[in-house]
C-alpha positions in Angstrom: -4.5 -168.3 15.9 -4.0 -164.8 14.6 -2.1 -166.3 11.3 -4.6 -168.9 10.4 -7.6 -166.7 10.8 -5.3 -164.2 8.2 -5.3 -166.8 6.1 -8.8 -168.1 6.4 -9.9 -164.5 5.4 -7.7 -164.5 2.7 -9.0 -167.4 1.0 -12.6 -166.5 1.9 -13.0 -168.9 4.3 -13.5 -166.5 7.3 -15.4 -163.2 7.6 -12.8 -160.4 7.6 -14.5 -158.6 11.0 -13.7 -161.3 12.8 -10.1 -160.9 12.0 -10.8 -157.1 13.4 -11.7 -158.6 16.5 -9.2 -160.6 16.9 -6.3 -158.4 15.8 -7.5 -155.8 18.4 -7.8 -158.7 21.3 -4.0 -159.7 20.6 -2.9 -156.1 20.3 -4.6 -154.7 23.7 -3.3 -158.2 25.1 0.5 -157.2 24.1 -0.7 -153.4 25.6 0.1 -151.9 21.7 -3.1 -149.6 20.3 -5.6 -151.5 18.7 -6.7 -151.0 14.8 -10.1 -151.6 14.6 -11.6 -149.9 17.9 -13.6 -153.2 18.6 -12.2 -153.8 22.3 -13.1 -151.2 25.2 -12.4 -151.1 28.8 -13.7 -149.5 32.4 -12.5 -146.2 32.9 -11.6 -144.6 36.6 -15.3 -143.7 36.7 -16.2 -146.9 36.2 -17.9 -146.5 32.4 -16.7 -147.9 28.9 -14.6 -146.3 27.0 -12.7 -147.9 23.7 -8.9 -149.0 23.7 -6.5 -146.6 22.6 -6.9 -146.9 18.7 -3.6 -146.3 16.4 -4.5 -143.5 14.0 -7.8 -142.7 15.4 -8.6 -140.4 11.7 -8.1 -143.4 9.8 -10.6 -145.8 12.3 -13.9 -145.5 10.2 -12.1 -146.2 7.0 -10.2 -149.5 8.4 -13.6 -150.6 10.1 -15.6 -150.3 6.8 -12.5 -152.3 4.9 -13.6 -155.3 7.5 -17.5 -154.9 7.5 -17.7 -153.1 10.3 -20.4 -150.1 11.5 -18.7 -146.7 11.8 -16.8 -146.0 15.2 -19.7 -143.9 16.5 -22.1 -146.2 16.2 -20.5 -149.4 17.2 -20.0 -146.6 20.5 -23.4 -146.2 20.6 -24.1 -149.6 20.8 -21.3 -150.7 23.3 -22.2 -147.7 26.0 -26.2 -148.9 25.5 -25.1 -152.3 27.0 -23.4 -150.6 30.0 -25.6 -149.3 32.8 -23.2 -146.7 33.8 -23.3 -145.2 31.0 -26.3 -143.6 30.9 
């Protein structure tokens, strides 16, 4: 599915954060750092924390090449969903 959704976005026939999604699904699936930041987990503690992310310096400019909010926001926004987390 990863390849067609590529190629959807390539010909404009798919919205390129949905390929972030995606890519970062497969990657955390195959335990290899995601790209995009868009996939968390439960820490030890029991509240969200992101994936490890590849090149964490680089995050905010691959997420605004896809469409996506900054890192710290899209944080914001996953961590307001979690009750632990306050």
């Amino acid at each position: 599915m990863l390849g067609l959704l590529q190629d959807a976005v390539a010909d404009g026939e798919a919205l390129p954060r949905h390929l972030a999604y995606l890519t970062d699904r497969v990657r955390v699936a195959t335990d290899e750092p995601q790209v995009y930041g868009t996939q968390y987990i439960k820490a030890p503690d029991g509240k969200l924390q992101p994936y490890t992310v590849a090149e964490p310096e680089l995050l905010d400019a691959r997420r605004a090449a896809m469409g996506l909010e900054s890192a710290a926001e899209y944080d914001r926004r996953m961590r307001g969903r979690d009750p632990e987390a306050v």
